[in-house]
C-alpha positions, 0 to 999 in steps of 0.5 A: 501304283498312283502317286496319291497312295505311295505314303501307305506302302512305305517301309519302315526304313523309308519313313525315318529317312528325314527328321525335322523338328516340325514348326509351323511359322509365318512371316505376317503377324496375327490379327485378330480379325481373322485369329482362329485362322491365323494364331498358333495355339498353346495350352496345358489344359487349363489354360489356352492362349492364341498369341497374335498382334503387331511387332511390339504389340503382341497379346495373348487372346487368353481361355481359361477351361472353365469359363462358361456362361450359363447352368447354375451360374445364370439361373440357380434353378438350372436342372440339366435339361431335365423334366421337373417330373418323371415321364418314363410313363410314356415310354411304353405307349411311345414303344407300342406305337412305333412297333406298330407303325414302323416310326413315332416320336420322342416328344414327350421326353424332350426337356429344355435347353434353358440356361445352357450357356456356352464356353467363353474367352476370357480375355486378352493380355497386352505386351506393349513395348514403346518406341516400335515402328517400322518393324523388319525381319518379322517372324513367328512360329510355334516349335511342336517338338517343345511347345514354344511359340517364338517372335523375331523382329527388328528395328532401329538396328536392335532385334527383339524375340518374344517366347511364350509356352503354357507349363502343366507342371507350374500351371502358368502360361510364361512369357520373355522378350529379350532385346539385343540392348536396353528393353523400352518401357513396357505396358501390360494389361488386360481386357476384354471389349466384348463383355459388359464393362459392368461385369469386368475389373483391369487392375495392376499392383505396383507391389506384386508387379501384377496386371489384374483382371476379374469378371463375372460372367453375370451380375450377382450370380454369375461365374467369377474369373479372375487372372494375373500376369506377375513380372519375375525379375526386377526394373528401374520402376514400376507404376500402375495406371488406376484408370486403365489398369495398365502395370508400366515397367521402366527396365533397369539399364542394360536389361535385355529381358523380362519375363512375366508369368501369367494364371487363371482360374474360375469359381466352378468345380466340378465335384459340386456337381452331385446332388448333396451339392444341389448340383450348384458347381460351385467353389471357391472365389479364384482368387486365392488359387491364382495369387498362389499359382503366380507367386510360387511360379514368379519364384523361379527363374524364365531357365527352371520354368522353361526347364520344367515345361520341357521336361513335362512336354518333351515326355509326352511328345517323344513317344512317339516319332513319325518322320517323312521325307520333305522332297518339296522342302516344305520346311523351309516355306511358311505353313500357310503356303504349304497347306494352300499349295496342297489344296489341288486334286493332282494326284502329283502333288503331295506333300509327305512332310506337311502330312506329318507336320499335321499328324505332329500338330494332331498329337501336339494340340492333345498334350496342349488341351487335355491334362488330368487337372482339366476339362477335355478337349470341346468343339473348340478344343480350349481356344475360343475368342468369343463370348458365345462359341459355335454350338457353345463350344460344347460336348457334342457326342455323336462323333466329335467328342469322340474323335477329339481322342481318336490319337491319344491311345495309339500314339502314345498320349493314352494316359491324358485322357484322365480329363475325359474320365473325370468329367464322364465320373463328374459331370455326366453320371450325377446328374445323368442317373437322375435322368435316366430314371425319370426319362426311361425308369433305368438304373445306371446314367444316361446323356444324350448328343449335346453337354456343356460343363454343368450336367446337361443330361436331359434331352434337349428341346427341338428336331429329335434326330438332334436331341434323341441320342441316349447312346452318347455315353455308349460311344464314349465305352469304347474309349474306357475299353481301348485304354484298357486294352492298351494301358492293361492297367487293373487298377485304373479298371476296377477305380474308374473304368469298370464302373463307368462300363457297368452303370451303362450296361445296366441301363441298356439292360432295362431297356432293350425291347423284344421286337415285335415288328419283325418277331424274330426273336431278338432285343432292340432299342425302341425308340431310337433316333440315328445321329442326326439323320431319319425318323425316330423308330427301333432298332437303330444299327448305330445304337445295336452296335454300340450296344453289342460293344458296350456289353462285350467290354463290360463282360471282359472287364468283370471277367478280369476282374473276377466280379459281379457273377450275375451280370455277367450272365445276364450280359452273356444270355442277352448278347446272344438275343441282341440284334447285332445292327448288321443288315444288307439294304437292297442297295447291298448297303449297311443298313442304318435302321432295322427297317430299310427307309430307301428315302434315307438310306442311300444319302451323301448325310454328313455322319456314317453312324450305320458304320460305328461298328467298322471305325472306330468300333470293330464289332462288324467285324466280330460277328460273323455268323451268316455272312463272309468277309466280302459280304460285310466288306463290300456292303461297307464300301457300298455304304461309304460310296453312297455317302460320297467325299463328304463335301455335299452336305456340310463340307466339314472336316471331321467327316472326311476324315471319318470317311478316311479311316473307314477307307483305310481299315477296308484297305484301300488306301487309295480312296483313305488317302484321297478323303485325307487330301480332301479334308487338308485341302478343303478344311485346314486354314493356315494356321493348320486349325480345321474349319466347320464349312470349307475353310470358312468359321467355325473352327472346329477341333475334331478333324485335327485330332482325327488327322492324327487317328486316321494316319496311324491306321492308315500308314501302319495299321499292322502296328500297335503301341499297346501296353508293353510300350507304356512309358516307352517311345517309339519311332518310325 
């Protein structure tokens, strides 16, 4: 048996043979220079903090989920990127013309990417404590098993430790530094040096022991953000710098600690986001929200507050357990060294306990970025530095929206994704009915690839294998069908996911097209565009199978349900005339359009779109009719064989991942494993965040939560934490 594949054969009595509460940890302080790959992350949703900074320096580079610059709040006529007036007329002669000629263009749908705006930083809150030089000792380190970063230095023979977590229940960030004698003076304040000094407030409060930050994102009509950091227990005295907004707190003598408690809030709502509202998005100035939060929370104990949060994190993470041996000691060597010893192609050198330290971290960052009182998790995940993120820090939704929630189901985190059913419900469906009629003439709502905050649910301008992508709510169905089918939950499916799956199904309803290019009888999308890849044409596999899925589930869904009789008869007569996105190239290769382009098709592209249907879908697989096993199969792995490691196109860590888990379900654990090795080693940077190119910037969330998505197919895929362990953990 190669050694690069012993992990998939293990027994179940093997994998629990060590258990280790995992920690990634380091000996050198984070800088900010190189933060995202350094800082470990912490959040409960709503906020997010890398911590970073020298022994007595540190800070906390700060997010806030809704702080966004742009929509509505940079242009008050801001539309979503849709038309200012209906174009679905062009629909029929953009059909026509792609039926007879094969392929056309979208041009005439095209909207604007006006006004988008990006996911922003809020800022940075600084711990200052006086009097530290020469630093020995130093230490720190982020504890997956309670969602606690901690800090270890010395000097001057006194040691000093800083904790710092973000708590869902008290919607604080909290932070101590305890000292083994009389703490010096400490200053805290906040800033932000990348904002225009106009547009932003540091303050401090004497009488609420407060440091104040407010900003807007744009004069007059900008997004307003305000946040504070409230010291809880008493000192000898506190004063407040007016001109630097700097909070001084002298110690009482023989105080070893201080803690403060920090929140943030914006002005966005996102139940604004409807047309009764103008689709303004707009709510209350944050401030009463955040002296609130700060209060109640400045009310308890560091000991309640640390109770609470491990109550609440605990919960989540104890679902489920995996433990690997650590033949290495890997334990006991800094993350940053175990992640660089692991970037090697010997297929000796593996390291079962790093492996699940990521699958740890892959569930850990989930629990930390999506709650059901936040946004989901972005390209970002919530921890960005910058004013303007790579890609805006947005919603991508041809894979990377999607793999941000490849673990929460099997794992054990199902019940998180509330984040993404409210903002689907919120901030796709308004404004993306309007869409979809004045674009396609169709009931339901429609999105395309790229959304920010604000309902962008047009067609971006630009290359249309980027902006033509009206099959991005589809994917997310499957989502909606795998929580049910775990959570078996009724009454979450008549509120919330039933009418999600049926708004979709009524839009693919009214658009699917008799193909006349082929005149076989069947329905296809025209016009399609493949994720990113190839010409607009019909009959895009990625799109029929979603289709396919997005039907299926619907039907499932009303049968259960015992409703809308008359749907599920249009969807049962038109599955059976649907072309199922499943044909053989010459190549023996899955198709990924109805018409075989040779000049396309047998690519190393970086997306595996024509493959959809075999991970994380699985309607390859359901549709069998015409073709054996071995016939799919072995043009699944010719496909992936095609496509190569995925280090040829963009070298991103996502799409070997993707690759992974398709090698997995095919079980070759052999190659699964390899593409896992591949994008730990040539992706995760030391801080085990994944990077875009290589383990150069970008940061870019998916692969880490793809990671965890991946492994659990892999390792154990005869397994599965469905609905009767709802609640429950489970260990291996």
């Amino acid at each position: 048996m190669p050694t690069s594949s012993w992990i998939a054969f293990l027994s179940l009595s093997q994998l629990s043979l060590v258990v280790h509460a995992k920690s990634l940890w380091s000996t050198q302080p984070a800088g900010f220079v190189d933060i995202i790959r350094t800082a470990y992350p912490i959040g409960n949703g709503q906020l997010a903090a890398l911590p970073f900074g020298e022994p007595g320096s540190e800070k906390l580079n700060l997010n806030r989920d809704s702080l966004w610059n742009g929509g509505p709040f940079e242009n008050a006529s801001y539309n979503g990127g849709n038309p200012n007036f209906s174009v679905a007329s062009t629909l029929p002669g953009i059909r026509d013309w792609i039926f007879r000629n094969g392929t056309g263009n979208v041009t005439t749908l095209m909207g604007s990417d006006d006004n988008y705006g990006s996911y922003q930083v809020l800022g940075n809150l600084s711990v200052s404590l006086q009097g530290i030089s020469d630093a020995t000792g130093y230490k720190r380190s982020l504890d997956l098993g309670t969602g606690i970063h901690t800090t270890t230095f010395n000097t001057a023979n006194v040691s000093f430790t800083t904790a710092v977590f973000c708590s869902y229940p008290d919607s604080v960030c909290v932070y101590q530094v305890n000292s083994t004698a009389t703490l010096p003076r400490i200053d805290i304040y906040f800033d932000n040096l990348q904002a225009d000094s106009s547009l932003v407030k540091s303050s401090c409060s004497t009488s609420s022991k407060s440091a104040l930050f407010s900003g807007i994102t744009q004069a007059d009509i900008g997004m307003i953000y305000k946040a504070e950091a409230r010291v809880i227990e008493s000192a000898k005295s506190v004063s407040c710098s007016n001109t630097t907004g700097t909070l001084s707190i002298i110690p009482s003598n023989n105080q070893h600690s201080l803690s403060l408690v920090i929140s943030a809030g914006t002005n966005y709502d996102a139940t604004k986001g409807t047309a009764a509202h103008n689709y303004s998005f707009k709510g209350e100035d944050p401030s009463n929200y955040v002296s609130k939060t700060v209060a109640k929370a400045a009310s308890k104990t560091f000991k309640t507050l640390r109770k609470n949060h491990l109550a609440d994190f605990s919960a989540l993470i104890n679902t489920f357990t995996l433990s690997l041996p650590d033949p290495l000691g890997s334990a006991n060597k800094e993350t940053a060294t175990v992640i660089s010893a692991y970037n090697t192609t010997e297929n000796s050198h593996t390291d079962p306990w790093l492996e699940s330290l990521l699958f740890d971290y892959s569930r850990y960052l989930f629990i930390s970025s999506s709650r059901d009182n936040s946004l989901p998790p972005n390209l970002q995940g919530k921890w960005a530095y910058g004013l303007s993120n790579a890609w805006g820090g947005d919603y991508h939704s041809n894979i990377n929206l999607q793999m941000n929630h490849w673990v929460a189901d099997q794992t054990g985190l199902g019940d998180l994704q509330s984040a993404l059913w409210s903002y689907m419900a919120e901030t796709w469906a308004p404004r993306g009915s309007e869409t979809a009629k004045l674009l396609y003439n169709a009931p339901g709502w429609v999105v395309h690839d790229e959304m920010n905050i604000f309902g962008h649910t047009g067609m971006k301008t630009g290359d249309e294998y980027w902006a033509d992508y009206p099959a991005a709510a589809s994917w997310l169905m499957q989502h909606v069908a795998d929580y049910y089918d775990y959570s078996r939950d009724e009454t979450w499916l008549k509120n919330t996911g039933y009418p999600l799956l049926k708004a979709i199904s009524e839009f693919w309803l009214s658009q699917l097209q008799k193909d006349v290019y082929f005149n076989d009888g069947t329905l296809v999308v025209n016009p399609c565009s493949s994720p990113e890849h190839g010409p607009t044409t019909f009959g895009c596999t990625h799109y029929q199978q979603l289709i396919h899925a997005v039907f299926t589930s619907t039907l499932q869904a009303a049968r259960t349900l015992s409703t809308d009789n008359t749907l599920q008869n249009t969807l049962q007569s038109t599955l059976t005339t649907l072309d199922k996105g499943l044909h053989i190239s010459p190549l023996t290769q899955i198709q990924e359009w109805k018409i075989y382009f040779p000049a396309y098709e047998n690519t190393t592209h970086r997306h595996l779109s024509n493959l959809i249907g075999w991970y994380p879908g699985s309607s390859l697989s359901s549709y069998l009719s015409g073709y054996t096993n071995s016939t799919i199969s072995t043009a699944v792995r010719n496909t992936l064989i095609a496509r190569g490691p995925g280090i040829i196109d963009s070298n991103a860590g996502w799409e070997k991942v993707w690759r992974a888990a398709c090698w997995a379900r095919l079980n070759d654990t052999e190659m699964s494993y390899g593409e896992l090795r591949l994008a730990v080693g040539n992706n995760f940077a030391g801080n085990a965040l994944s990077m875009y190119s290589g383990k150069n910037e970008p940061f870019q969330i998916d692969a880490n939560f793809g990671f965890g998505g991946r492994c659990w197919g892999c390792w154990l895929w005869i397994c599965r934490l469905g609905w009767r362990g709802r609640g429950r953990s489970s260990r291996v």
